[in-house]
C-alpha positions as CSV (number, residue, x, y, z in Angstrom):
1,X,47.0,-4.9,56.0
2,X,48.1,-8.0,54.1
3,X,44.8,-9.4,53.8
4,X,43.8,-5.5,52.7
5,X,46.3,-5.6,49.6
6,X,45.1,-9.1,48.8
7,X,41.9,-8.2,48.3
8,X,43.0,-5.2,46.4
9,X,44.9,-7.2,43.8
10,X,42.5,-10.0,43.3
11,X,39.7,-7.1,42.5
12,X,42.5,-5.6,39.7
13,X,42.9,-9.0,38.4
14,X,39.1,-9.6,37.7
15,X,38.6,-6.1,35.9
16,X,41.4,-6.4,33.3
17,X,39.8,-10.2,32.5
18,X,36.2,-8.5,32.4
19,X,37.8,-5.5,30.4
20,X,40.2,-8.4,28.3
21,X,37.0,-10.0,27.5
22,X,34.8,-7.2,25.9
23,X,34.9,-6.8,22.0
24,X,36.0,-3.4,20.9
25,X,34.9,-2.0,17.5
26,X,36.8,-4.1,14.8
27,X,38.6,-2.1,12.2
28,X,39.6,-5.0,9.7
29,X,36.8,-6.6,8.5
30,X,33.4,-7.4,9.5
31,X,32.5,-9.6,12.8
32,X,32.0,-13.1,11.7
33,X,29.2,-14.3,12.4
34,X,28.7,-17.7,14.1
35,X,26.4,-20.4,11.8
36,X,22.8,-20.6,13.5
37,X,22.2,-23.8,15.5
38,X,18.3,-24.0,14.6
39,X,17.7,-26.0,12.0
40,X,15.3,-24.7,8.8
41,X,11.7,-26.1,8.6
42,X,11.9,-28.6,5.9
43,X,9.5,-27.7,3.3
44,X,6.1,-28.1,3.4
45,X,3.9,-30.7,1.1
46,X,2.2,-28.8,-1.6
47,X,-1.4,-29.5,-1.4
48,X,-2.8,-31.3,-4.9
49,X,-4.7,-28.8,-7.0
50,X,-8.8,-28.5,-6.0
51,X,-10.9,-29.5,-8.9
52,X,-12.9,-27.1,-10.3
53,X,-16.6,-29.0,-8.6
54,X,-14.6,-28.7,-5.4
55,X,-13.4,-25.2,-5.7
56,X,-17.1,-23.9,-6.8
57,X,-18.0,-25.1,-3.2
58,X,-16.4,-22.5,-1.8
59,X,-18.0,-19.1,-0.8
60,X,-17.2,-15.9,-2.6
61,X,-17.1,-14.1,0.8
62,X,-14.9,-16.7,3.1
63,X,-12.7,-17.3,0.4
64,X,-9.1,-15.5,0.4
65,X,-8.9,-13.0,-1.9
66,X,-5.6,-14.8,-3.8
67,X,-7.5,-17.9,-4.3
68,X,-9.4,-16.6,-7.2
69,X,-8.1,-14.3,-10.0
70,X,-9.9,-11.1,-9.9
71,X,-12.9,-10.3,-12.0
72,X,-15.1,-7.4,-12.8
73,X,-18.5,-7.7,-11.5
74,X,-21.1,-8.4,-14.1
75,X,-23.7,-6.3,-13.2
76,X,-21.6,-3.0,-12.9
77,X,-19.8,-4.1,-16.4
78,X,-23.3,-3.8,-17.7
79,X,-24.5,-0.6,-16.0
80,X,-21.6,1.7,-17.7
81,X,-23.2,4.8,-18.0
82,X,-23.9,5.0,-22.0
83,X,-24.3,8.1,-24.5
84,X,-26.8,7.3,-27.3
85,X,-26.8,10.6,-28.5
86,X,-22.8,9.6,-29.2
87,X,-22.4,6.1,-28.7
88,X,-19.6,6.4,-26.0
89,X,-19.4,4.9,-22.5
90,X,-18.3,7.1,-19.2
91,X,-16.7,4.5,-16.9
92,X,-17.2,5.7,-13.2
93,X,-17.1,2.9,-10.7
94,X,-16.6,-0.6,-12.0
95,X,-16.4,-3.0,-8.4
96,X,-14.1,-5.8,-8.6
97,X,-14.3,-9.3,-7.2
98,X,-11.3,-11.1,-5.6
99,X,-9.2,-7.6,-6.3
100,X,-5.4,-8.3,-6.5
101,X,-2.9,-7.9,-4.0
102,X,-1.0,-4.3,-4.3
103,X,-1.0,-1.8,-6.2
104,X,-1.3,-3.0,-10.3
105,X,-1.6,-1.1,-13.5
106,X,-5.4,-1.7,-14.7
107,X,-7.3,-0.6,-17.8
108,X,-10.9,-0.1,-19.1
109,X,-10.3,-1.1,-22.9
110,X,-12.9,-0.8,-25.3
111,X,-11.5,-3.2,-29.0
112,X,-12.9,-4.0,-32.2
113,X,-14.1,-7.6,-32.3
114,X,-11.1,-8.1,-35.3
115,X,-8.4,-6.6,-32.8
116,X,-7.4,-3.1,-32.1
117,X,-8.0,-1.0,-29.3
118,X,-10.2,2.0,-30.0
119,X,-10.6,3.7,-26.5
120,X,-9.0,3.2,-23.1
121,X,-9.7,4.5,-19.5
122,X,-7.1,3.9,-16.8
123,X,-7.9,2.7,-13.6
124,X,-7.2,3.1,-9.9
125,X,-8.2,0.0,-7.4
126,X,-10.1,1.5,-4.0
127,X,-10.1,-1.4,-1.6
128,X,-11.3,-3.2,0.6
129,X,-15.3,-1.7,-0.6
130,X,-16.8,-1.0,2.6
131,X,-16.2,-3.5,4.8
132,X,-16.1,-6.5,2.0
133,X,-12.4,-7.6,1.5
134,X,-13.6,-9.6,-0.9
135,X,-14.2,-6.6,-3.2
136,X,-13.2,-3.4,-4.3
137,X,-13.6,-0.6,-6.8
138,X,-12.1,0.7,-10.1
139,X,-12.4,4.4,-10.9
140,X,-11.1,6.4,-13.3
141,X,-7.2,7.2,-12.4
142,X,-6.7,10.9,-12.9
143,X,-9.3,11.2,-16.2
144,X,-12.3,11.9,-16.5
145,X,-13.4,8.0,-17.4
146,X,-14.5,9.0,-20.9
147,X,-14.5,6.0,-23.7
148,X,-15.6,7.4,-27.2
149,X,-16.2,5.0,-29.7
150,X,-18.5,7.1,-32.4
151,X,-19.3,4.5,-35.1
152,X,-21.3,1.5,-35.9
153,X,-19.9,-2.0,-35.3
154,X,-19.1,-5.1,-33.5
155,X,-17.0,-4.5,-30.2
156,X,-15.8,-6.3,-26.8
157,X,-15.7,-4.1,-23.4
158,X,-12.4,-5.4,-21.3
159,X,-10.4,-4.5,-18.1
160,X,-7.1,-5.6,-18.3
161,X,-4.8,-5.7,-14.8
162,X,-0.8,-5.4,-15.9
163,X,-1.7,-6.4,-19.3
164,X,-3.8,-9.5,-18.5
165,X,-7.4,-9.0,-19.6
166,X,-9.7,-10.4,-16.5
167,X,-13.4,-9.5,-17.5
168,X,-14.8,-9.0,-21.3
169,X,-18.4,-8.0,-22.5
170,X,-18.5,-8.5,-26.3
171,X,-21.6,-6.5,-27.5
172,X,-22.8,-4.6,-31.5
173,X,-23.8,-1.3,-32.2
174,X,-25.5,0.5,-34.8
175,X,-27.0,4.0,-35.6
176,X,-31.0,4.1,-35.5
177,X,-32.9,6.9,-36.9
178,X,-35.8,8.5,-35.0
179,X,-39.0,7.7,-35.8
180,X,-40.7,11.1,-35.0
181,X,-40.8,13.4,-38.0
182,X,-40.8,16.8,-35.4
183,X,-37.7,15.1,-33.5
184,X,-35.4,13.7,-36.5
185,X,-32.2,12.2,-34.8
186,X,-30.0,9.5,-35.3
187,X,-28.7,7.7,-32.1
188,X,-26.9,4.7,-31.0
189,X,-28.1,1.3,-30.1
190,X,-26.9,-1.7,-28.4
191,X,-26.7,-5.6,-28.7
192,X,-25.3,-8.1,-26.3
193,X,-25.7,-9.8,-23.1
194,X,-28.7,-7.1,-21.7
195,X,-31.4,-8.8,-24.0
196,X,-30.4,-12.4,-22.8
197,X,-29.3,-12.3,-19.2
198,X,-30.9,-11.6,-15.6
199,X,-30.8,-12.5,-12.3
200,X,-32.4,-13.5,-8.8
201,X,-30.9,-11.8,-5.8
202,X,-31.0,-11.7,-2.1
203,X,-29.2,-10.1,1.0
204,X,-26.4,-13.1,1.7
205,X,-27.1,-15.1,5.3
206,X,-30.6,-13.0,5.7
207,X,-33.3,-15.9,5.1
208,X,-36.4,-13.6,5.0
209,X,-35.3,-10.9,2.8
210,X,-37.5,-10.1,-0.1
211,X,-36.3,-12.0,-3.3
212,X,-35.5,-9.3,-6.2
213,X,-36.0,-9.7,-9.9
214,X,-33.0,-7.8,-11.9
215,X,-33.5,-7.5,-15.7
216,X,-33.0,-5.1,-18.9
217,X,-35.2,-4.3,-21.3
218,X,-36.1,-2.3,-24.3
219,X,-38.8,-0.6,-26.5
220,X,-37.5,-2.7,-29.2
221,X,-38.6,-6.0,-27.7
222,X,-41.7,-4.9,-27.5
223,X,-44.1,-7.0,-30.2
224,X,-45.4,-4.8,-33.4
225,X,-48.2,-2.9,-33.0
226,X,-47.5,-2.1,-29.2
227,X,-48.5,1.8,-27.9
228,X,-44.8,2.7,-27.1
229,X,-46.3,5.7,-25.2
230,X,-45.5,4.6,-21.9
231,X,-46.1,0.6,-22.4
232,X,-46.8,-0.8,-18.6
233,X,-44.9,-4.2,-18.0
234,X,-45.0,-6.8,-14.9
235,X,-43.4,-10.1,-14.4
236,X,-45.1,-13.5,-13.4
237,X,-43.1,-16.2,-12.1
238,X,-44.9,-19.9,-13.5
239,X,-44.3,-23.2,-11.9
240,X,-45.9,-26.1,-13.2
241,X,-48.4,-24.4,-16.1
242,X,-49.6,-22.0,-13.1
243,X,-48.9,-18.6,-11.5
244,X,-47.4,-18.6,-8.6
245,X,-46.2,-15.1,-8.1
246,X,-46.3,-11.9,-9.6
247,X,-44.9,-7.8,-9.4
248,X,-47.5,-5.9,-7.4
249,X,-47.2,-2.6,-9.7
250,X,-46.2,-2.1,-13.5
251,X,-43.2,-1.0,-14.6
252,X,-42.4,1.8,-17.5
253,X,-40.4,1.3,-20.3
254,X,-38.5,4.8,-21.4
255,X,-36.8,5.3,-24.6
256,X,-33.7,4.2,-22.9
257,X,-31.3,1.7,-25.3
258,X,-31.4,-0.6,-22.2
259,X,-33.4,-0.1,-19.2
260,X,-32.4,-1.8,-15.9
261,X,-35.1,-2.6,-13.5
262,X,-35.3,-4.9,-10.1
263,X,-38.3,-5.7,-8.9
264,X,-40.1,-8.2,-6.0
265,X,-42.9,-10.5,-6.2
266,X,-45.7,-11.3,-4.4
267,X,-48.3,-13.7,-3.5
268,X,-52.0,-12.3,-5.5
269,X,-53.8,-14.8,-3.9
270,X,-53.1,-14.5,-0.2
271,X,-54.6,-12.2,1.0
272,X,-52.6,-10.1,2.8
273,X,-49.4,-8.4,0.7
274,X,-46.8,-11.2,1.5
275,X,-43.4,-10.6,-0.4
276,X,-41.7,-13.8,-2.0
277,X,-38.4,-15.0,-0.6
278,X,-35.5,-17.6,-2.1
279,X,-36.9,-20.0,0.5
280,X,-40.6,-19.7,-1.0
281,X,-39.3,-20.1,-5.0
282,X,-37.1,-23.2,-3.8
283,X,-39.9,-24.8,-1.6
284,X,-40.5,-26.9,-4.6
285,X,-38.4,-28.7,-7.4
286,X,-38.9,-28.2,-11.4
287,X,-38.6,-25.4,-13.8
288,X,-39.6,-22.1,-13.3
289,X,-40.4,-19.9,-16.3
290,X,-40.6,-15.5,-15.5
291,X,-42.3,-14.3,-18.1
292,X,-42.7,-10.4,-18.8
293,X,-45.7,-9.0,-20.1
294,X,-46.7,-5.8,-21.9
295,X,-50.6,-5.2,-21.8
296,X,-50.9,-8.6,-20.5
297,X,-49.0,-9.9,-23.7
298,X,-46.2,-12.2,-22.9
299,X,-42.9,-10.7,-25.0
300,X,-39.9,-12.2,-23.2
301,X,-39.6,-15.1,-20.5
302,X,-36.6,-16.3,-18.5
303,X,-36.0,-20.1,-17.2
304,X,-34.8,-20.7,-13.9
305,X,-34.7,-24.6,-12.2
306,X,-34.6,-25.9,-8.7
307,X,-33.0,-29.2,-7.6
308,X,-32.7,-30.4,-4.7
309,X,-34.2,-27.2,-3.0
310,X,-31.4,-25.1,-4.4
311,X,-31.8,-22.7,-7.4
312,X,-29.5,-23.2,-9.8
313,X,-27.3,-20.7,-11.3
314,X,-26.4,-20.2,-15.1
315,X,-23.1,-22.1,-15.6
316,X,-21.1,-18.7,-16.1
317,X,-22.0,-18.1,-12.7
318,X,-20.0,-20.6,-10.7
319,X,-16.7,-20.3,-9.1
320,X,-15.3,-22.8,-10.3
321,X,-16.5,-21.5,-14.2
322,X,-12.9,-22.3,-16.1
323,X,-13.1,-19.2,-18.7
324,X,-12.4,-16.6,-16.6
325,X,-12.8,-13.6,-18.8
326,X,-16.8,-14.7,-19.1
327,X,-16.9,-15.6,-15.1
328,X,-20.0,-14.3,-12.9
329,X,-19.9,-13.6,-9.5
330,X,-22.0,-15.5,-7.5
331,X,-21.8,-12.7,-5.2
332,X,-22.1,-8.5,-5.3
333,X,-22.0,-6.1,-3.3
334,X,-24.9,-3.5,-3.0
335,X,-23.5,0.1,-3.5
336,X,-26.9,1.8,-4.5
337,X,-26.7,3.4,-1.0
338,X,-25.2,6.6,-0.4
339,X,-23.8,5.4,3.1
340,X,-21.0,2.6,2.8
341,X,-22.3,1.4,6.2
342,X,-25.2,0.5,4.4
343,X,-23.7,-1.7,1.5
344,X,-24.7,-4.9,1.7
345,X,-23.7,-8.5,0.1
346,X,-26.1,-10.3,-2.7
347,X,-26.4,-13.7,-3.1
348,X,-26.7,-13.1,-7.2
349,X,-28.6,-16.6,-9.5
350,X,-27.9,-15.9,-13.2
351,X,-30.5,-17.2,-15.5
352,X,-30.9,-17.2,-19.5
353,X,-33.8,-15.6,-21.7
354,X,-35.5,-18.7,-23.2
């Protein structure tokens, strides 16, 4: 019985010690808190800036998006849908390298040469496009994306992210009367970067893929005297005073301000229908000349070089190109499908007309 009560106490003891040793809610100020024992990583080395050689090694889809400020992609800048009749632009889908993080404030701007805005659009950012984190898409946010501008003059086209502008196109227009006496009408014409500037492309990290041809043109480059009534043009790619390569079927020109056409070459003297690829132009060193012809009448040509079996791109279109509002992706993204699962990337090699 003694050993009994014993126990008995000794368990009574150990509960109010437990119960002595739990906290309760306190009621006169917060818990303090106990300094941390783990000690802070010390801070880490900032890396020395890339220079701007090393940082145009890097690749435009491997890249982190934050490494680059964003820019507009030249070829959709270009493309704006455009009202002769008018002279305005409709801005619909404008795809954006190296999009930034979050949601910002971004505007279409369209400004007199001198200063002063005259029309602006603004934006929403869709991203990633597709699959490609690399890129995304600017649409019109909550308008309908039109940008009237009306009257003759000098102009730059712009898209501005939280007030920064990222991406300009400066370009001239004037008013040009018809020339057809049953059709008297005065529209709007354009000058800038779509009588100077093409491109090579082909499908990034697929070898054999047919090597495209992407260019603008116009009735008004045409040399005098030329039929306008549906003139055919090709393209023929020279190398070394000889033909190389050629388009397979003419092209039309329209009475379109600026016409857009891609096209592929091929081989006319093999004698099956091969298809030119980057790896057949850069087989070979030197300069390249493209030169379009209407009737068989040269009217523009284009330069394009390859060194060391690479062909070279037009300064602009480096990464590591240090004005950024002129900056050219090396790299697009192919939205003319209707399926986003069938977007691919471009491999994009800027050249000059000569």
């Amino acid at each position: 019985m003694k050993r009994t009560a014993f126990v008995v106490c000794l368990l009574a003891a150990a509960t109010l010690v437990a119960y002595g040793q739990r906290r309760g809610p306190r009621i006169f100020g917060p818990e303090r808190r106990q300094p941390s024992t783990i000690q802070p990583n010390p801070p880490a080395t900032p890396a020395p800036p890339a220079s701007p050689a090393a940082r145009a090694e890097g690749s435009a889809a491997t890249a982190p998006a934050q490494a680059y400020p964003p820019a507009i992609e030249f070829h959709s800048f270009m493309q704006l849908r455009f009202y002769e009749n008018q002279g305005n632009f409709l801005v619909e889908d404008l795809e954006v390298v190296f999009p930034p993080a979050g949601s910002r404030k971004a505007t279409f701007v369209v400004s007199k040469a001198g200063g002063g805005v005259v029309a602006s659009v603004p934006l929403r950012l869709e991203t990633p496009l597709a699959s490609y984190t690399a890129f995304g898409m600017y649409k019109p946010d909550g308008v309908p994306g039109n940008a009237n501008i009306g009257e003759p003059g000098d102009y730059v086209l712009s898209v501005q992210i939280d007030g920064k502008t990222v991406t300009t196109l400066p370009f001239s227009m004037k008013r040009e009367a018809s020339n057809d006496p049953f059709n008297p009408k005065n529209t709007f014409v354009r000058e800038g970067p779509w009588r100077d500037l093409a491109y090579f492309s082909s499908q990034t990290d697929e070898p054999g893929s047919h090597l495209f041809f992407n260019w603008w043109t116009s009735l008004r480059e045409l040399p005098p005297g030329t039929n306008t009534n549906r003139p055919l043009v090709t393209l023929h790619v020279m190398h070394g005073g000889q033909e190389i390569a050629s388009t397979r079927s003419p092209v039309v020109i329209s009475q379109t301000d600026w016409q857009f056409f891609y096209q592929e070459f091929h081989f006319p003297a093999e004698k099956q229908v091969r298809w030119m690829t980057l790896a057949d132009l850069t087989k070979k060193d030197g300069e390249y000349t493209v030169v379009a012809k209407v009737g068989g009448k040269p009217f523009k040509s284009y330069r394009a070089e390859v060194r060391g079996g690479q062909l070279q791109r037009h300064p602009r279109n480096s990464l590591g190109f240090e004005t950024r509002t002129d900056f050219i992706s090396p790299r697009l993204v192919d939205t003319t499908s209707r399926s986003t699962s069938q977007y691919t990337m471009r491999d994009t090699f800027w050249v000059k007309k000569m």
